[in-house]
N, C-alpha and C positions, 0 to 999 in steps of 0.2 A: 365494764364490758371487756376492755381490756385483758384486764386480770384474769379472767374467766376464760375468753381466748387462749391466753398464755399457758394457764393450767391444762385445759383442753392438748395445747401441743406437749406439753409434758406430759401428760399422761400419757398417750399416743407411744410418742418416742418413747420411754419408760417399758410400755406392754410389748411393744416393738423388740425391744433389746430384749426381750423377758424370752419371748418366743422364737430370736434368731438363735440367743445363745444353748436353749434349750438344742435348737433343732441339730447345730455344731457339734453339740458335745457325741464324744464316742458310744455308741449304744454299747449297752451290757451283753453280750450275747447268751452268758449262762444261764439267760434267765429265757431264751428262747428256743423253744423243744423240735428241733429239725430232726432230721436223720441223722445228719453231721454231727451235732451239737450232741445229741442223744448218745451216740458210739462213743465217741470222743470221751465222754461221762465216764464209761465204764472203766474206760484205762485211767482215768483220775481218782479211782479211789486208795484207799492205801487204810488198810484194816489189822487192827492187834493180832497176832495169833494168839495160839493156845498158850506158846511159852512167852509171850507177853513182847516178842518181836513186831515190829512193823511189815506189813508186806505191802509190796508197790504191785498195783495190777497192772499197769504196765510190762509186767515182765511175762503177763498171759498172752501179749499179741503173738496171734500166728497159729494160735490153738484154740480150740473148743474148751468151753468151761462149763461145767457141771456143777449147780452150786444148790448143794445140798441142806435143810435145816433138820440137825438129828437131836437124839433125844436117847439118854440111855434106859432108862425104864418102860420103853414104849411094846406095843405088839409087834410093829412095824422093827424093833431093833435090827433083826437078824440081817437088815438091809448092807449093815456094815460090812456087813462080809462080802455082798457082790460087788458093794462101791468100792472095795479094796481089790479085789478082779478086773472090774472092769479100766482102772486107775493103770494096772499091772500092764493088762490086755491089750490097752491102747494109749499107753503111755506117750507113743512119738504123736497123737494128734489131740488127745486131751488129758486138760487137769481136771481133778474133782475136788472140789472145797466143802468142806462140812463147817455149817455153823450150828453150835450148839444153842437150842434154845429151850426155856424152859414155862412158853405161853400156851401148852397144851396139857392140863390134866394134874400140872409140875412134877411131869416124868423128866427133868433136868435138874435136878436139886443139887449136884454136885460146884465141887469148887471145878477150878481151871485144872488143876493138880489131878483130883480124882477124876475127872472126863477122860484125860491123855494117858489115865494109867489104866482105865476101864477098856476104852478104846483100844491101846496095845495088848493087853491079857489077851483079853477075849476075840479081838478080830485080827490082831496084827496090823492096824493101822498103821499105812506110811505116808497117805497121801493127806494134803495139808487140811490142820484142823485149825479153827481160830477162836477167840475168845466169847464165852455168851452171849446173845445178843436177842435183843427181841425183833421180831420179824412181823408183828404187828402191833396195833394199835399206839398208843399218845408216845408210848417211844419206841417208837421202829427205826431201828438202824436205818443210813440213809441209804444204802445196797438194798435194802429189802425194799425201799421208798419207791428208789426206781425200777427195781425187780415190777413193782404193784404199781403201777402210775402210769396210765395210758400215756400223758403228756411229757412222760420222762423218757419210753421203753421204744413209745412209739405204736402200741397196738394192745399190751397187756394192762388187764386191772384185777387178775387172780391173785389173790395175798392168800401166801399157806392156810391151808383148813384145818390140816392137821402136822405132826412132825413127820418128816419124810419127805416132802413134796419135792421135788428138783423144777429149777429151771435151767436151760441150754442155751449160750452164748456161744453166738458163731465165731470163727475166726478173726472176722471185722470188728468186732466189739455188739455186734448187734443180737440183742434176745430173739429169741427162734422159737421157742419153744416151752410149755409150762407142762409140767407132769405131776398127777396128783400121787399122793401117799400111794395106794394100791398099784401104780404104774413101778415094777419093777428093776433095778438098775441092769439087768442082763437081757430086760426084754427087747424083743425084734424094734419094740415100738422107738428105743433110745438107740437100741446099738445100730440099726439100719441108717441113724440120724451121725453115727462117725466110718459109714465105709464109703 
């Protein structure tokens, strides 16, 4: 009977220590989707470009971001050419990023090399382009993750339908905004959204 009492108090003590020590330890916060936590996010990414540089999005605080998934064979291309206007047009208060992606139709088939040299011919590309990426399904870059994840963004779960779609990050780091392929980059509906 003893023995059994004893045991009893070791367990006790044992599950005890099991659950203070849990309780002490530092929680993880990246793994919790606040508002805070969510913005915060966005200036932690850091993504290849086109020429195989790394970019810190940290260095977008303070500006609207425009982040584009393009595609050079598409109907939607000609788009290039406004995103390269409006990039020009309102340079002091946003950036526009193009990711090339090639999950719709595989109007992307190009390397890295031929997107930057497509892009420059024909539209005069200067605003920043970055490396392929897929922007949905089993491997969606983790920007498109949170672009498309209520629990990440904070309110969005639109994943691109087609190439062209933008989303709009506000100055805070916080998404604001999803625009489908047919929504413009010169229309009232985006530019109204940087005056």
């Amino acid at each position: 009977m003893k023995l059994f009492t004893s045991l009893k108090i070791v367990a006790v003590v044992l599950l005890s220590s099991c659950f203070s020590s849990t309780n002490s330890r530092p929680v993880d916060t990246s793994a919790i989707s606040t508002t805070e936590t969510s913005n915060d996010a966005f200036y932690l990414f850091k993504v290849k470009s086109l020429s195989g540089e790394e970019i810190d999005f940290s260095k977008y605080k303070g500006k609207k971001v425009l982040i584009v998934n393009v595609a050079s064979k598409c109907g939607f291309t000609g788009q290039y050419a406004d995103l390269q206007k409006l990039s020009e047009q309102y340079k002091d208060k946003l950036v526009v990023l193009g990711f090339p992606c090639d999950n719709f139709g595989h109007q992307e088939p190009g390397t890295e090399t031929e997107i930057g040299a497509f892009c420059t011919k024909n539209y005069g590309v200067t605003f920043q382009m970055f490396s392929k990426v897929d922007v949905k399904g089993a491997n969606q870059h983790p920007l498109y993750k949170w672009l498309s994840t209520k629990s990440l963004n904070g309110w969005n779960e639109e994943v691109p339908s087609w190439n062209f779609c933008k989303y709009l990050v506000n100055e805070k780091g916080e998404l604001i905004k999803f625009y489908s392929s047919s929504v413009t980059p010169l229309s009232a509906e985006i530019v109204n959204e940087l005056k």
